[in-house]
C-alpha positions as CSV (number, residue, x, y, z in Angstrom):
1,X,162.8,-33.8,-94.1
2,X,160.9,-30.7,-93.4
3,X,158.5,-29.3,-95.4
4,X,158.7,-25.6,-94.7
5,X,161.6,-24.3,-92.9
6,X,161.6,-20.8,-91.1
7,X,164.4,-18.6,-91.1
8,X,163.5,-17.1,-88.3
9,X,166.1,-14.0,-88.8
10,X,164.9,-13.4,-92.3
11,X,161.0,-14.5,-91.7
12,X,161.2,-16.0,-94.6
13,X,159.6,-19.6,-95.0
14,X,161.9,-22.2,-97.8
15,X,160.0,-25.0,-99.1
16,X,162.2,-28.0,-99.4
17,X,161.8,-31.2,-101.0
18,X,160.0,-34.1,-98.7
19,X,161.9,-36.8,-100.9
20,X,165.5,-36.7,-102.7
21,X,165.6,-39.7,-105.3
22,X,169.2,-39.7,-107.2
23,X,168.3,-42.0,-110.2
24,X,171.5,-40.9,-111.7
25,X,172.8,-44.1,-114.0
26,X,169.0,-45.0,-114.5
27,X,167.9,-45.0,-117.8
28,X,165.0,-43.7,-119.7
29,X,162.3,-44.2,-119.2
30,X,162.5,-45.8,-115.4
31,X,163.7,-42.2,-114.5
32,X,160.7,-41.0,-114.6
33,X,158.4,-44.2,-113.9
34,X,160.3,-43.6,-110.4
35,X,159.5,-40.1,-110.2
36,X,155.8,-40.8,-110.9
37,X,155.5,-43.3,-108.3
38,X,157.1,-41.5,-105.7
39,X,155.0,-38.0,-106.9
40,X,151.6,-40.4,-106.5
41,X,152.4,-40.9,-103.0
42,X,153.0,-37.5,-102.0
43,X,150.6,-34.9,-100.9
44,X,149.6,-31.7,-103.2
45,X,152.3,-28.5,-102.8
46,X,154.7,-31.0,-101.4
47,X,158.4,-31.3,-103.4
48,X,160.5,-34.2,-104.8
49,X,164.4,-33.5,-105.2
50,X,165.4,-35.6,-108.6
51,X,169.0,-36.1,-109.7
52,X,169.4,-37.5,-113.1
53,X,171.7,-37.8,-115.7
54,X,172.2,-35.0,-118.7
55,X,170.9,-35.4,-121.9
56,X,167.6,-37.4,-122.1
57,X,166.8,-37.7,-118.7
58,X,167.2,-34.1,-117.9
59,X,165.0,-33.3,-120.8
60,X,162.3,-36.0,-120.1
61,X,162.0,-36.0,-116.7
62,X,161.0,-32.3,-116.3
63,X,158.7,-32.8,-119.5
64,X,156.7,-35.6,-118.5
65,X,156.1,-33.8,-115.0
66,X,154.9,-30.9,-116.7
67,X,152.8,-33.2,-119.0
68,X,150.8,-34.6,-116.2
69,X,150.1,-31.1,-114.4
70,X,153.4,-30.5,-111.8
71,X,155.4,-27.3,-111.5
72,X,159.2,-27.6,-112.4
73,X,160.5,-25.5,-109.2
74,X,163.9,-26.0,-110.9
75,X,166.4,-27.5,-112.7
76,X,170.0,-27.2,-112.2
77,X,173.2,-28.4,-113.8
78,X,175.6,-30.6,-110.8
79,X,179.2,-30.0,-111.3
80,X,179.6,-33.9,-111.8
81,X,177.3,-34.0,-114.9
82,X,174.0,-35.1,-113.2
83,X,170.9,-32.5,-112.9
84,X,169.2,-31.3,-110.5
85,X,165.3,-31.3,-110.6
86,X,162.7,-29.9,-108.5
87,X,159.2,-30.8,-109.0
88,X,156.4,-29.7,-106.6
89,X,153.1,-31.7,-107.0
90,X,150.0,-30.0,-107.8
């Protein structure tokens, strides 16, 4: 994926996720060990796209990524009961 895509009509830059991991069905806390490794091997200011399940997971996962320094971009209910999470590395 891209990281920064121009909209060249609007001249605005999007910065979208270099990764998409839907750990959806895996459970705590391999939801985030998974996002942890994947964040390690990704540059600074770059983004990860996590789906998970709601409840612990979608409380966790954005937690523990604040815990270790990261910027919750967002995080946003999926009409089929997952949740999406976007975490840019810092």
């Amino acid at each position: 994926m891209e990281r920064g895509v121009r909209d060249h009509e609007a001249g605005v830059t999007e910065q979208r996720p270099v990764a998409v991991m839907d750990l959806r069905g895996t459970p705590c806390p391999l939801n985030w060990v998974k996002t942890k490794l994947r964040l390690e091997e990704m540059a600074a200011g770059d983004r990860v796209e996590v789906i998970v399940d709601e409840g612990n997971p979608s409380q966790n996962v954005p937690r523990s990524a604040e815990a270790e320094g990261h910027l919750i971009v967002a995080a946003t209910p999926m009409p089929d009961d997952g949740v999406r999470i976007v975490i840019e590395k810092r």
